[in-house]
VODRENVO-884816 format. One record per residue (C-alpha): residue in three letters; x, y, z. Coordinates in nm, 3 decimals, m for minus. Each point is the difference from the previous one (the first is absolute). Example, Ala and Ser with C-alpha at 12.3 -4.5 7.8 and 13.67 -1.06 7.14 Angstrom:
% residues 2
rest	px	py	pz
ALA	1.230	m0.450	0.780
SER	0.137	0.344	m0.066
***
This chain:
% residues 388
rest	px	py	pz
UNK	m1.299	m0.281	4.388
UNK	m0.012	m0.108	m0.374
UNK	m0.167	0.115	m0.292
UNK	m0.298	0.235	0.122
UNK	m0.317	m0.169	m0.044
UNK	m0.159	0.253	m0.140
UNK	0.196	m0.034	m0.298
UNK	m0.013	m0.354	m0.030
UNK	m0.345	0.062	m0.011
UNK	m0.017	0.223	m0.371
UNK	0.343	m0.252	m0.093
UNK	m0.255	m0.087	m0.303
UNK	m0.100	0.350	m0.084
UNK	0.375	0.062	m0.014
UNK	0.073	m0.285	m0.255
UNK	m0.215	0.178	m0.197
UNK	0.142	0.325	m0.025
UNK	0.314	m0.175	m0.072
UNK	m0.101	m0.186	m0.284
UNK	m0.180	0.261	m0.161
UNK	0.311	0.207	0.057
UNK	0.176	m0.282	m0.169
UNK	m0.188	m0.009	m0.291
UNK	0.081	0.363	m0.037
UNK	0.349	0.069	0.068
UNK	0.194	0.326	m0.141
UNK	0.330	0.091	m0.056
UNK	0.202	0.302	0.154
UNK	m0.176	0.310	0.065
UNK	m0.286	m0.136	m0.186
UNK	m0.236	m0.096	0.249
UNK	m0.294	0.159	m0.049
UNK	m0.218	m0.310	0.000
UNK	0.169	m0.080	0.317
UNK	m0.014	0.299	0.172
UNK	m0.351	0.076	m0.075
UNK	m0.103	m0.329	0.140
UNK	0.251	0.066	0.276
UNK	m0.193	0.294	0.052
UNK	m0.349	m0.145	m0.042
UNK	0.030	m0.217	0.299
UNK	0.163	0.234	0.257
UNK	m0.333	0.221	m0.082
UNK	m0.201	m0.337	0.086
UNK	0.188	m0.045	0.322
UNK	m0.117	0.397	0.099
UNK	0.340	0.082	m0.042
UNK	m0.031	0.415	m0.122
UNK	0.310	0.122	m0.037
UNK	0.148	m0.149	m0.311
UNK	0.277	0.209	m0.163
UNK	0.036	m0.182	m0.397
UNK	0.236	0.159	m0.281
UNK	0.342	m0.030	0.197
UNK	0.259	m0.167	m0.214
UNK	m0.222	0.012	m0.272
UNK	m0.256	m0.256	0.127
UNK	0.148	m0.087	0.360
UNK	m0.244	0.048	0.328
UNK	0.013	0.150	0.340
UNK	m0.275	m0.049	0.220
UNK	m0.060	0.076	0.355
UNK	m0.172	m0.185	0.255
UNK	m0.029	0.201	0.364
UNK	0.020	m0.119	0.320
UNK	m0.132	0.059	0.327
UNK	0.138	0.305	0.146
UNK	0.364	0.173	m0.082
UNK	0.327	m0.202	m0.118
UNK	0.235	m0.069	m0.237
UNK	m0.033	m0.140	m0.395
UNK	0.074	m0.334	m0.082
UNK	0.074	m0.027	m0.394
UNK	m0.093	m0.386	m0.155
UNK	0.092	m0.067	m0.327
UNK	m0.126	m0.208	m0.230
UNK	0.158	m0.015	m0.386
UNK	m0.274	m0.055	m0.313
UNK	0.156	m0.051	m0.295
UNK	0.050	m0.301	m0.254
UNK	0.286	m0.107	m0.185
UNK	0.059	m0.040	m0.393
UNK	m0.062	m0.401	m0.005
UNK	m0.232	m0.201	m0.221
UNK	m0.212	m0.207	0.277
UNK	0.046	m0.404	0.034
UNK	m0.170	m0.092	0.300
UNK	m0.330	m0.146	m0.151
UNK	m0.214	0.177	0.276
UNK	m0.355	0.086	m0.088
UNK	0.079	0.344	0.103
UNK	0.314	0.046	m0.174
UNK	0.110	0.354	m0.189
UNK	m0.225	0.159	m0.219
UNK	0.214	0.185	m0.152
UNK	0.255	m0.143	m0.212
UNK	0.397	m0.026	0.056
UNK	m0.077	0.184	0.365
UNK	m0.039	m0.227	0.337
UNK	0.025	m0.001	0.389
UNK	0.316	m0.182	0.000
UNK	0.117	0.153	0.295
UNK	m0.268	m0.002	0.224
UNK	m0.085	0.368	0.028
UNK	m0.363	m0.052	m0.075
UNK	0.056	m0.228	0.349
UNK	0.147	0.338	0.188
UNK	m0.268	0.224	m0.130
UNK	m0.237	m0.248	0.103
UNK	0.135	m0.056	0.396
UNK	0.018	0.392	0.010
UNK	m0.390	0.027	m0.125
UNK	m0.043	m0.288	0.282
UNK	0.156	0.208	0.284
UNK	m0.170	0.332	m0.097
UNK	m0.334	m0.202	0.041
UNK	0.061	m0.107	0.310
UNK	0.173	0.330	0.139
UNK	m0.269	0.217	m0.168
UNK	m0.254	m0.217	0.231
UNK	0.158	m0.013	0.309
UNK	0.216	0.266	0.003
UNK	0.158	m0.127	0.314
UNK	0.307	0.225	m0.009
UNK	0.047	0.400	0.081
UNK	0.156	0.189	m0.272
UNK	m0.003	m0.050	m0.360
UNK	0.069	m0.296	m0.224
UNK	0.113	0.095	m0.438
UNK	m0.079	m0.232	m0.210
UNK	0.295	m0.023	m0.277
UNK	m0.067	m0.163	m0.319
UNK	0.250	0.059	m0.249
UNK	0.075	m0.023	m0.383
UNK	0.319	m0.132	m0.176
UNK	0.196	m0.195	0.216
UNK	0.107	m0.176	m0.258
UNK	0.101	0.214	m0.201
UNK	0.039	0.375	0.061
UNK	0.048	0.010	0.371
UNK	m0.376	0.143	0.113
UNK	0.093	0.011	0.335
UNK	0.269	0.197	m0.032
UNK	m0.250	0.247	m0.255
UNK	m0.255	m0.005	0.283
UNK	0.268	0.157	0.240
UNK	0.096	0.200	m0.227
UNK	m0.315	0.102	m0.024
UNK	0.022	0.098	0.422
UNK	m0.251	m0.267	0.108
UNK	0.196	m0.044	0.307
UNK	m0.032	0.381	0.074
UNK	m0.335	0.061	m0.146
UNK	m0.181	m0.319	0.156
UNK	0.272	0.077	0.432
UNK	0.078	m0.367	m0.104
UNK	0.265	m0.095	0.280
UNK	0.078	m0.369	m0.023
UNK	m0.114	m0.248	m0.332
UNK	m0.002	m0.371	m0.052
UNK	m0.026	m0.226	m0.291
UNK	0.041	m0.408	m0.076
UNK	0.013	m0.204	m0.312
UNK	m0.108	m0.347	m0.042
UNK	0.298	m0.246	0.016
UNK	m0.093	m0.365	m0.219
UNK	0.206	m0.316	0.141
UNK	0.014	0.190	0.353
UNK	m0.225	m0.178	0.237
UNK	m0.368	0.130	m0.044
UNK	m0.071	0.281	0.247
UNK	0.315	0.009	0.159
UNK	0.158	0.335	m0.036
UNK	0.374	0.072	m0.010
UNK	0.225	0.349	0.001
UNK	0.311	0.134	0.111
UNK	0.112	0.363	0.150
UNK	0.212	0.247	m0.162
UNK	0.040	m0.096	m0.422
UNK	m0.257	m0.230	m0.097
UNK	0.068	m0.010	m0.365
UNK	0.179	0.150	m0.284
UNK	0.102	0.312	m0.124
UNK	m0.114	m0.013	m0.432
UNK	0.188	0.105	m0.287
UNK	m0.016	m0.050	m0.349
UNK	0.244	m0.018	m0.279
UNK	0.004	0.056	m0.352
UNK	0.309	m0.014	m0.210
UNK	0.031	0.076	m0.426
UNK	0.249	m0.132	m0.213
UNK	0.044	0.144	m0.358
UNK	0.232	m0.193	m0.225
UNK	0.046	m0.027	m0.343
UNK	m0.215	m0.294	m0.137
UNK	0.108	m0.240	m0.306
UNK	m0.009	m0.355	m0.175
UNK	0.070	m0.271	0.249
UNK	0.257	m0.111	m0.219
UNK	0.227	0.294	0.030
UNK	0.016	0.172	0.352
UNK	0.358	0.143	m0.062
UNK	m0.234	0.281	m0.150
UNK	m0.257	0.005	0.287
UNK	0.069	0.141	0.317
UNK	m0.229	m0.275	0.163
UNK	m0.223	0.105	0.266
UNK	m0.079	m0.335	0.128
UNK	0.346	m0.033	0.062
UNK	0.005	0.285	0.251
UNK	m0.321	m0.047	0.168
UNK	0.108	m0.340	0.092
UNK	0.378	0.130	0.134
UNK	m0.217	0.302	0.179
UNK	m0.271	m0.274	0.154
UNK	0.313	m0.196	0.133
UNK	0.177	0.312	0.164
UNK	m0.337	0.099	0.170
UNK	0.012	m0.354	0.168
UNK	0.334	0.112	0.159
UNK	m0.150	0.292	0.176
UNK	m0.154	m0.234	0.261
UNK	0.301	m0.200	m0.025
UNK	0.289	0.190	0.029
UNK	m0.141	0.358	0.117
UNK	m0.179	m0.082	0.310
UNK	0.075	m0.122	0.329
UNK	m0.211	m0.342	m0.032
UNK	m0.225	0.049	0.303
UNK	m0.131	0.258	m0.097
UNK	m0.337	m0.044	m0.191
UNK	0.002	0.073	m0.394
UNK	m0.174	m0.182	m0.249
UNK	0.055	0.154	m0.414
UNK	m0.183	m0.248	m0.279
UNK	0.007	0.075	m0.346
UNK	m0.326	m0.097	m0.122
UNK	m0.022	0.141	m0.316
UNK	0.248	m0.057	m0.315
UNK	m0.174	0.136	m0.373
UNK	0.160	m0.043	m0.274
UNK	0.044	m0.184	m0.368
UNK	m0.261	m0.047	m0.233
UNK	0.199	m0.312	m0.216
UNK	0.256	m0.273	0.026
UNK	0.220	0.171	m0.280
UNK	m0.043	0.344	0.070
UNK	0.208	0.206	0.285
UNK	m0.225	0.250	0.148
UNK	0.071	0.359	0.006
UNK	m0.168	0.030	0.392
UNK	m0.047	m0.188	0.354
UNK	m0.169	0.120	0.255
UNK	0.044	m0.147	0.360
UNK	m0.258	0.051	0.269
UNK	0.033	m0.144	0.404
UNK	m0.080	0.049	0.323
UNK	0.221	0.144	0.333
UNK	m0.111	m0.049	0.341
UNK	0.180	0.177	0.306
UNK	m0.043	0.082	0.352
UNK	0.296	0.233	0.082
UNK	0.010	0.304	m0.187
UNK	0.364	m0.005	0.005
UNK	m0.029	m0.366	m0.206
UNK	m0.257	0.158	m0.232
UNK	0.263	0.285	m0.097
UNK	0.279	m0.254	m0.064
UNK	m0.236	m0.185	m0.202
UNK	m0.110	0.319	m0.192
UNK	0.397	0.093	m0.071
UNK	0.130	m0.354	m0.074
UNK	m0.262	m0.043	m0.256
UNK	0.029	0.334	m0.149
UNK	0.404	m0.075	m0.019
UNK	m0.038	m0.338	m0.148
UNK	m0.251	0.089	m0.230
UNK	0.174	0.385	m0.143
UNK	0.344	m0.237	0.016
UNK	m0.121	m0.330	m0.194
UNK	m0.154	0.241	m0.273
UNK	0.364	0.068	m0.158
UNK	0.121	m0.318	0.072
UNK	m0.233	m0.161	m0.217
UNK	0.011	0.290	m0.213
UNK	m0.379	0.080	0.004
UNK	m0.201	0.308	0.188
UNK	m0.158	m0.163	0.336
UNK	m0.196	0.252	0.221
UNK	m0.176	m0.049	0.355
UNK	m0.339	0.105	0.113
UNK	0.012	m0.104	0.390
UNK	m0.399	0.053	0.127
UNK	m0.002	0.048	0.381
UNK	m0.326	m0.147	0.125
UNK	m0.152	m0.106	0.320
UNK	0.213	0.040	0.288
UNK	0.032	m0.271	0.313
UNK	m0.289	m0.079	0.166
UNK	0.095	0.068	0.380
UNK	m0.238	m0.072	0.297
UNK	0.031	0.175	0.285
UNK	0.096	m0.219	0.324
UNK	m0.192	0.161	0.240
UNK	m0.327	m0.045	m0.279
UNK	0.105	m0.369	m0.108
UNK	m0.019	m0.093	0.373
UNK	m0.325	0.140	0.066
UNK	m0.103	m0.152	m0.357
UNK	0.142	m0.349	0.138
UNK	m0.230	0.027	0.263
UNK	m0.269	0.072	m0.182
UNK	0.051	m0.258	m0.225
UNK	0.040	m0.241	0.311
UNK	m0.345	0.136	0.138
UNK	m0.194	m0.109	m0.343
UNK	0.181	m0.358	m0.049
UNK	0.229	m0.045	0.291
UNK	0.387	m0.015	0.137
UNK	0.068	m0.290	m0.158
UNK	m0.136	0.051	m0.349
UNK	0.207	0.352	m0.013
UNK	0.388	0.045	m0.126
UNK	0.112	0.327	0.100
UNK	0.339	m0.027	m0.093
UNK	m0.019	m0.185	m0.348
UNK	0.354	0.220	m0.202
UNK	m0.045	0.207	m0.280
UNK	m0.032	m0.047	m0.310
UNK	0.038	0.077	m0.360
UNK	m0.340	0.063	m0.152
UNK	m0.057	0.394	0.015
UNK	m0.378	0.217	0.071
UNK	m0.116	0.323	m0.017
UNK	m0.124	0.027	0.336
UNK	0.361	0.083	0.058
UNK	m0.102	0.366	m0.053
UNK	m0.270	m0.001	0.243
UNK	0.249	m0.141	0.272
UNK	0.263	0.260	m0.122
UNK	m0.275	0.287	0.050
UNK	m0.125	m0.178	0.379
UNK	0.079	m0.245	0.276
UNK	m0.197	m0.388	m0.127
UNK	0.039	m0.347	m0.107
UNK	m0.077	m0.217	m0.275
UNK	m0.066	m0.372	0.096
UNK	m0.030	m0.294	m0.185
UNK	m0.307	m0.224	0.008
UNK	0.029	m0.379	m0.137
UNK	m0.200	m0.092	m0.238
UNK	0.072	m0.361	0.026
UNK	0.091	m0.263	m0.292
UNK	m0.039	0.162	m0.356
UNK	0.126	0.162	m0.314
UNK	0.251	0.257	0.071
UNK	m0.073	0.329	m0.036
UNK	0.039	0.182	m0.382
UNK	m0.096	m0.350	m0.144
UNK	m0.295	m0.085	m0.251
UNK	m0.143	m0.238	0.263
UNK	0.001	0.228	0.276
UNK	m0.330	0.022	0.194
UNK	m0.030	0.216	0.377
UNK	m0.104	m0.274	0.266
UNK	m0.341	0.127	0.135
UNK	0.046	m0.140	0.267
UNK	0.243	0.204	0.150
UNK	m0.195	0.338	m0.028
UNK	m0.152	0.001	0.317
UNK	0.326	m0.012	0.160
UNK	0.167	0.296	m0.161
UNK	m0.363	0.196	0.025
UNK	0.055	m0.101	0.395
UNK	0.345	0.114	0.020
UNK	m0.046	0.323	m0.153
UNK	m0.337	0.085	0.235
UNK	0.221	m0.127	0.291
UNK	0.247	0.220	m0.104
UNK	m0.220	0.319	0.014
UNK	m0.185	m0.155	0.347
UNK	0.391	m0.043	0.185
UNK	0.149	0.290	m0.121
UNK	m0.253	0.213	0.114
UNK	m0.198	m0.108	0.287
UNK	m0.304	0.134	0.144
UNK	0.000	0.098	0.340
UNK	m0.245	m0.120	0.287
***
């Protein structure tokens, strides 16, 4: 099989949701605009029961089958990212400083695809929910929305979700079992000196000094306090501070990224950065604290799920246009909340030559939105089959 024609067929009409959705992104939990036209077109496709409000402005809707089954839980993200748009499209973001440049107008559009076509045919016996979430981004939505017991509330008992992939080979789709991507944590480190004239530090007690000597110890952490295989990323990303080139500030402030996959790695990291940073404080003979923000955790598929998702995927484009053993790797997602909370996947879907994602220029590839719209109805059709 391949894309289902009957999506192919509204492939225009689904362009168009996308751009307007484009034209109208939102950040965070912010998406009213988006969830109202979110909401607007499942009425249009007959689609009654429409839960709006969770997460703020994130959507569960549910499409019924023929006859008892399980739920199937797809998941689609909808919100925008803090970016002033460079892509020169005629459709490009209203809305200044604010853009798609991850795609998730894309997602929300293959999901409104799929819940077309399953709302028609309904050629599957038990229930489908329709998960479109807030804040990915920023604020972890998906793990809000579970919070919020959609898994309970809504008897979801398996969930799915894919993400465009630029330079990967246009609808081919790739994923892994077991850890996908990253555990996410933040950093944030203040230094408080004593500030001064350039000219005479011996009366300073220079903060750039120390946030330079604590920047270089943090490098040794993946260095010198890991075993080397397994998987750690830490960037500093962030370094404020200084305001002229003959005055010594009186404050730096250091900011970075950690991404983990072990939990046991993620505590070293915690207490070798909280050591270096409480010891390099006296050293330097200013006050240095730590905030250490845990965020999103891994992103683990289930192996039983990614199979059955590989096949899938294999149904819509076929065996040979389907990785389903690609690695890890570092990038982290929300969706890892969902998958803690119930048995999934999350697949990749190439988007084919193209900006890279979180970029000015980035633009979704229309193209491919039939594909993930026929993945996700496949989904729903395979994992619960009608009988007779």
């Amino acid at each position: 099989m391949a894309v289902i024609n009957r999506i192919a067929g509204f492939a225009d009409e689904m362009t168009g949701w996308r751009r307007h959705l484009h034209q109208h992104p939102e950040l965070g939990f912010e998406c009213y605009e988006t969830a109202a036209f979110v909401a607007a077109k499942l009425a249009e496709f007959g689609i009654t029961e429409v839960h709006t409000g969770i997460a703020k402005t994130g959507i569960v809707a549910i499409i019924e089958g023929r006859g008892e089954g399980p739920v199937v839980g797809l998941r689609a993200d909808m919100d925008a990212l803090p970016i002033l748009e460079d892509t020169g499209a005629d459709y490009a973001s209203v809305v200044p400083g604010v853009m798609h440049a991850c795609g998730h107008d894309g997602h929300t559009t293959m999901l409104l695809g799929a819940a077309k076509y399953l709302a028609e045919t309904r050629n599957f016996a038990g229930k489908v929910a329709l998960i479109f979430q807030p804040a990915e981004e920023n604020g972890g939505g998906g793990g809000v929305m579970v919070d919020e017991g959609i898994m309970d509330r809504f008897g979801i008992d398996e969930v799915y979700a894919i993400h465009n992939a630029p330079d990967f080979a246009e609808g081919e789709f790739y994923t892994t079992p077991g850890p996908i991507m990253a555990a996410v944590d933040t950093f944030h480190i203040n230094i408080k000196g004593v500030g001064g004239h350039g000219a005479m530090p011996h009366e300073t007690r220079d903060p750039v000094v120390a946030a330079v000597g604590i920047v270089q110890a943090i490098q040794t952490i993946s260095s010198r306090n890991h075993y080397a295989m397994d998987d750690l990323v830490i960037s500093v990303t962030q370094i404020h501070t200084g305001s002229a080139e003959n005055i010594i500030p009186e404050s730096a402030y250091i900011n970075g990224t950690v991404r983990t996959f072990d939990p046991e790695v993620q505590a070293m990291v915690m207490r070798r950065m909280r050591e270096i940073v409480e010891g390099m404080g006296p050293v330097y003979g200013v006050e240095a604290t730590l905030e250490y923000e845990v965020w999103y955790p891994a992103t683990v598929n289930d192996p039983d799920k990614t199979t059955f998702a590989v096949d899938v995927a294999r149904d819509v484009v076929g065996a040979e246009r389907v990785i389903g053993d690609s690695g890890r790797e570092m990038g982290a997602e929300d969706f890892s909340y969902m998958l803690n909370a119930r048995p999934g996947a999350y697949l990749f879907l190439g988007a084919g030559d193209g900006v890279g994602l979180h970029q000015p220029g980035f633009n979704f590839n229309d193209a491919i939105a039939p594909v993930g719209a026929s993945f996700f109805a496949r989904i729903a059709e395979m994992a619960l089959p009608v009988e007779g």
